[in-house]
FIKOLZA-1660 file (N, C-alpha, C; in steps of 0.1 Angstrom, whole numbers, plus 5000, padded with zeros to 4 digits):
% residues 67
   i   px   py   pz ch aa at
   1 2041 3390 8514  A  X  N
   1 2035 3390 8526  A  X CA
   1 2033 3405 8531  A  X  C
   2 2020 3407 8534  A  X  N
   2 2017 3423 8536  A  X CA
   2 2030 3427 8551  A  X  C
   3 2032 3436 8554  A  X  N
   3 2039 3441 8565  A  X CA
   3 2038 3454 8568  A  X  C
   4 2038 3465 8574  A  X  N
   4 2038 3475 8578  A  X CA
   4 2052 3480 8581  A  X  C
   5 2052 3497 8573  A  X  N
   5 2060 3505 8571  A  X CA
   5 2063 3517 8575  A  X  C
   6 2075 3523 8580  A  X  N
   6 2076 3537 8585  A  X CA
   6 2083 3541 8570  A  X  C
   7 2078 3557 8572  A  X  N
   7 2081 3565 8557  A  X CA
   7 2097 3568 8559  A  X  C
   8 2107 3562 8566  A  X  N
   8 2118 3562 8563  A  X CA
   8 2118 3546 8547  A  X  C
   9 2114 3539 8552  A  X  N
   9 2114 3524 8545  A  X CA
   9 2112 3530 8534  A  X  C
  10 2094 3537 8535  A  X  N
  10 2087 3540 8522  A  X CA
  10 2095 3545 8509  A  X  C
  11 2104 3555 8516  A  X  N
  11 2114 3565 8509  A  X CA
  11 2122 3553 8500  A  X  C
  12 2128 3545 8509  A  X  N
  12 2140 3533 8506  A  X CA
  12 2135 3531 8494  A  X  C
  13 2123 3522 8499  A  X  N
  13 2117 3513 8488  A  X CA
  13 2114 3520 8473  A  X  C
  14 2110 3532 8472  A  X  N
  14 2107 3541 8465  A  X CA
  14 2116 3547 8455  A  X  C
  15 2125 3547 8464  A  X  N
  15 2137 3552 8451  A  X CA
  15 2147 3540 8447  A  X  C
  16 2144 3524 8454  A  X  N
  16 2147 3514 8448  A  X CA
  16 2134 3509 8437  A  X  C
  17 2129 3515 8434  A  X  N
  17 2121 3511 8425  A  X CA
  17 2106 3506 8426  A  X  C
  18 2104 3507 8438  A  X  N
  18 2093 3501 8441  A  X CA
  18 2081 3509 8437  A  X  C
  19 2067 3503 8434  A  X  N
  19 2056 3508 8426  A  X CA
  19 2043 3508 8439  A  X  C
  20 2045 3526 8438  A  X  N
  20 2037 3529 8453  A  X CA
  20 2019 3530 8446  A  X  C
  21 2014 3523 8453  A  X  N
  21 1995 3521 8453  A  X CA
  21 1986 3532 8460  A  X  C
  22 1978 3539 8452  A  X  N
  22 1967 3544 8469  A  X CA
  22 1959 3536 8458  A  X  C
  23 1951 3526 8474  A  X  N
  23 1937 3524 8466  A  X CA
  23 1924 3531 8471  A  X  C
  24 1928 3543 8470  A  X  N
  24 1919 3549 8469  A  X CA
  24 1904 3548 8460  A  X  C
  25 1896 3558 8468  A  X  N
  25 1886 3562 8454  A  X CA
  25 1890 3571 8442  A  X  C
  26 1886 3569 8433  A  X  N
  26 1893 3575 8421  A  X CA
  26 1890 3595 8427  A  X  C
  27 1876 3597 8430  A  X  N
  27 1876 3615 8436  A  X CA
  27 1884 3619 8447  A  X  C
  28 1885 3609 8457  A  X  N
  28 1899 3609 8468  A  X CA
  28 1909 3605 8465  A  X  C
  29 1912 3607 8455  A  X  N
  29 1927 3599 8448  A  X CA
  29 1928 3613 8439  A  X  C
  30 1926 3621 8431  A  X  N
  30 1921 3632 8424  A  X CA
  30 1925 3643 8438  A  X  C
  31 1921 3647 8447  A  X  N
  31 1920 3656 8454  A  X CA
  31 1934 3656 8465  A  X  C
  32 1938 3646 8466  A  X  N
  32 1949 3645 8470  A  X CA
  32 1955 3632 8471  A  X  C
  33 1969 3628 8471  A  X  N
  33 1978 3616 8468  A  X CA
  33 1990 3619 8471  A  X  C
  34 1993 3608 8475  A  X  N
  34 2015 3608 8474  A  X CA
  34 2016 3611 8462  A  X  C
  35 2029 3617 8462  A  X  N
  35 2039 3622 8447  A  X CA
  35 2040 3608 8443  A  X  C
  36 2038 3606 8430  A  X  N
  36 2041 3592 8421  A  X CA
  36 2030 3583 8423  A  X  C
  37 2026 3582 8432  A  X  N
  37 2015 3573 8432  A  X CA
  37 2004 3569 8425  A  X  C
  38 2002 3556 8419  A  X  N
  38 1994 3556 8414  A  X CA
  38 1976 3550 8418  A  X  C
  39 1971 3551 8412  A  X  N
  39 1955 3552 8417  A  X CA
  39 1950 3538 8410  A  X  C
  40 1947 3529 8421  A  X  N
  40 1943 3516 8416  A  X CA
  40 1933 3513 8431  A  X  C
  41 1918 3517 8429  A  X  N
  41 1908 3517 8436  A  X CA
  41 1906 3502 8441  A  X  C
  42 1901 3505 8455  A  X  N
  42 1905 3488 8464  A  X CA
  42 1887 3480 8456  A  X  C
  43 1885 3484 8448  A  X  N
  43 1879 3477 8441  A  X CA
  43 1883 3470 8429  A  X  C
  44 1894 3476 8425  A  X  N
  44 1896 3473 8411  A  X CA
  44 1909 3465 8414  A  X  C
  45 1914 3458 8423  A  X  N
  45 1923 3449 8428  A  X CA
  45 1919 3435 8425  A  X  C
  46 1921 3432 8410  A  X  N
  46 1914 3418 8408  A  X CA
  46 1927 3419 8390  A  X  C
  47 1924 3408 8388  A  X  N
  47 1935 3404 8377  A  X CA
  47 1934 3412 8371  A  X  C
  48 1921 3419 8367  A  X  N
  48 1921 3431 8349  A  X CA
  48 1931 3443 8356  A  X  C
  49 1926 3448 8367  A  X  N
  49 1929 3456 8376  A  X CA
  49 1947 3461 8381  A  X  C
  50 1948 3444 8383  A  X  N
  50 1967 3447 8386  A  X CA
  50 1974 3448 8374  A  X  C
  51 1969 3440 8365  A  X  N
  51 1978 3443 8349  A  X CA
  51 1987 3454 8347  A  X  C
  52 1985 3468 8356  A  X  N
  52 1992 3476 8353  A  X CA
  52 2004 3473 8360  A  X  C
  53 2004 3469 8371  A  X  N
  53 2018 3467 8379  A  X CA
  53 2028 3456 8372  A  X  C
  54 2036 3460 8376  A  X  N
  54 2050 3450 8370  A  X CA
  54 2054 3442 8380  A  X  C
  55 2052 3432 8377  A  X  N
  55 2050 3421 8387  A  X CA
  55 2065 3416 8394  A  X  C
  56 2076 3420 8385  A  X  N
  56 2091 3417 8395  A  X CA
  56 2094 3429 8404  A  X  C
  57 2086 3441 8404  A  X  N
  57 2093 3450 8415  A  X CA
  57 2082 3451 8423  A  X  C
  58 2090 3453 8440  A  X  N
  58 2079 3457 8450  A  X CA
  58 2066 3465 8447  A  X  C
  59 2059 3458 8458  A  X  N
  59 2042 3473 8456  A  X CA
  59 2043 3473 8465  A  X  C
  60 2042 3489 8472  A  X  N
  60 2035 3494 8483  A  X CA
  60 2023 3497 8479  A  X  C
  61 2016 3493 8489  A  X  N
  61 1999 3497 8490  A  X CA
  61 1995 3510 8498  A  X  C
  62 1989 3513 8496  A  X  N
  62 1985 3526 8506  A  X CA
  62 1972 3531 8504  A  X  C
  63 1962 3536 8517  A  X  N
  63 1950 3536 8520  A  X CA
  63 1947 3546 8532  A  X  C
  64 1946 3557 8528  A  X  N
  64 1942 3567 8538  A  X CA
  64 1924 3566 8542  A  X  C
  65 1920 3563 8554  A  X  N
  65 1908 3568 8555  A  X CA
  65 1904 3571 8569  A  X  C
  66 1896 3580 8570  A  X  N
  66 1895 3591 8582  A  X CA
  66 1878 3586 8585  A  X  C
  67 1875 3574 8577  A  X  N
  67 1862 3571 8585  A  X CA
  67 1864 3562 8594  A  X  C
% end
């Protein structure tokens, strides 16, 4: 269940293992990102797409946008 996070948690969760997301665009993802994060575009969030996550440890999601 989605929930909302202060970057104290983020930190927690992060160095317990958890698998941090920007779904970014792949050129806004490129130009800047969180350390470790990986780049899985909020388009590409469909079955082919998550394959890369490992499905028993947390995901944080994360989505910067300034429009």
């Amino acid at each position: 269940m989605p929930k909302t996070i202060d970057r104290e948690e983020l930190r927690r969760l992060v160095a317990g293992g958890a698998q941090l997301v920007e779904v970014l665009k792949p050129e806004e993802y490129e130009k800047e990102h969180l350390p470790g994060a990986i780049n899985l575009p909020l388009r590409s969030l469909d079955e082919e797409g998550t394959k890369m996550l490992d499905r028993n440890r947390p995901v944080i999601v994360y989505c910067w946008d300034t429009a």
